[in-house]
C-alpha positions as CSV (number, residue, x, y, z in Angstrom):
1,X,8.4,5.5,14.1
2,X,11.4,7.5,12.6
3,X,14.7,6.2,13.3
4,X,17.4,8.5,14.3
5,X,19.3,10.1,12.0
6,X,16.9,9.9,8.7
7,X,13.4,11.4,7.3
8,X,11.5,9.0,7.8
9,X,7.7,10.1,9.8
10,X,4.2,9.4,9.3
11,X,2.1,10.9,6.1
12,X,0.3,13.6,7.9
13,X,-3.2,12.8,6.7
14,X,-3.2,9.2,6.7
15,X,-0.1,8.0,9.6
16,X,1.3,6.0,7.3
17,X,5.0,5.3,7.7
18,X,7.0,7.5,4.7
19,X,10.3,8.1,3.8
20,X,11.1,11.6,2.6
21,X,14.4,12.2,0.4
22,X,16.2,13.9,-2.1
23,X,17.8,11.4,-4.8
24,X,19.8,11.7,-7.7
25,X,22.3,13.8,-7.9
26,X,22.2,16.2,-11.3
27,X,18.2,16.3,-11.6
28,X,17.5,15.4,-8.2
29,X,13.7,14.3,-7.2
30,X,12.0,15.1,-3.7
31,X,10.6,11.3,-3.2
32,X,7.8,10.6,-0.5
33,X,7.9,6.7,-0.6
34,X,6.2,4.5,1.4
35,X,8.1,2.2,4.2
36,X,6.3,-1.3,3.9
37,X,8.5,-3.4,1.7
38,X,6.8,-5.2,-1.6
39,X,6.7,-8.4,-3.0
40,X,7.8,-9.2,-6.3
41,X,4.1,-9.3,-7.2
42,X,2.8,-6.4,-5.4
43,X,5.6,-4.3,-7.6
44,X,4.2,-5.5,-10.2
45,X,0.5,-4.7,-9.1
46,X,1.1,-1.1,-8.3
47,X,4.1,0.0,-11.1
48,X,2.4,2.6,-13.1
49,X,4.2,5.0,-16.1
50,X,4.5,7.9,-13.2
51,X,5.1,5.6,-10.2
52,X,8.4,4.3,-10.0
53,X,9.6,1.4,-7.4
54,X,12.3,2.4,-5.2
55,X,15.5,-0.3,-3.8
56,X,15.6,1.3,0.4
57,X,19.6,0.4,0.7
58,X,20.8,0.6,4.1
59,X,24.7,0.4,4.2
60,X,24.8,-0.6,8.5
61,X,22.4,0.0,11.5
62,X,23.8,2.9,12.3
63,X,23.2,5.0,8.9
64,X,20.2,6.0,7.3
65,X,18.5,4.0,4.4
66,X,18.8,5.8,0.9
67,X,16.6,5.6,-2.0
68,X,17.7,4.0,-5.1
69,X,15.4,4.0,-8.5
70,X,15.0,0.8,-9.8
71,X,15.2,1.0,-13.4
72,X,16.4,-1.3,-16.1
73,X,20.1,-1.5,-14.6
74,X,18.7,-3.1,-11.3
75,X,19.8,-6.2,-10.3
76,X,17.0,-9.2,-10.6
77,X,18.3,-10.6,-7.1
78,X,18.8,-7.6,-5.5
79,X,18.8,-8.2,-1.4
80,X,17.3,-4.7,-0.2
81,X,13.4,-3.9,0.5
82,X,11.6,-2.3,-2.2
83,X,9.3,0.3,-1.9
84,X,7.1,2.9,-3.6
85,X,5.7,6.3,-3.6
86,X,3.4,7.2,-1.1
87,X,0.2,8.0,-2.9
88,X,-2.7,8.8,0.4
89,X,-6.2,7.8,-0.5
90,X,-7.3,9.5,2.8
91,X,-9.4,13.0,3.0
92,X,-7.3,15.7,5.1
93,X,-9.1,15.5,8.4
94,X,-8.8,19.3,8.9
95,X,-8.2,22.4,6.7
96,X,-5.1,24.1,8.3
């Protein structure tokens, strides 16, 4: 369910919850990452050389979470949820 105020929706072909946003700043990326927070191990599990995990800060109830990369930098207790892209396994159900 999106919450007001962000881009979060559903993945079109398979409903899953997704978060669609612009991050960085000087070579910014489009980013279509799922919502369902990982485990330490699942990170682990699914981090690939092209899919990168994301920290999904929110700063109060009342603003929209934001997208932060996780790279070496990160903190190893960081509080927030992390996420990661959205990769669909399902088949479009239709053509247009």
């Amino acid at each position: 369910m999106a919450r007001p105020g962000s881009n979060d929706t559903r993945c079109p072909r398979c409903r899953a919850p997704i978060l669609r946003q612009l991050v960085g700043t000087v070579a910014a990326l489009t980013v279509t990452a799922d919502l369902t927070p990982l485990t330490p191990s699942e990170q682990a599990t699914v981090r690939e050389p092209n899919r990168l995990i994301w920290c999904l800060r929110q700063a109060s109830p009342y603003t929209p979470a934001r997208l932060a990369w996780t790279g070496p930098g990160h903190p190893a207790g960081c509080p927030h949820p992390h996420v990661t892209e959205h990769r669909c396994t399902t088949e479009p159900t239709t053509l247009f």
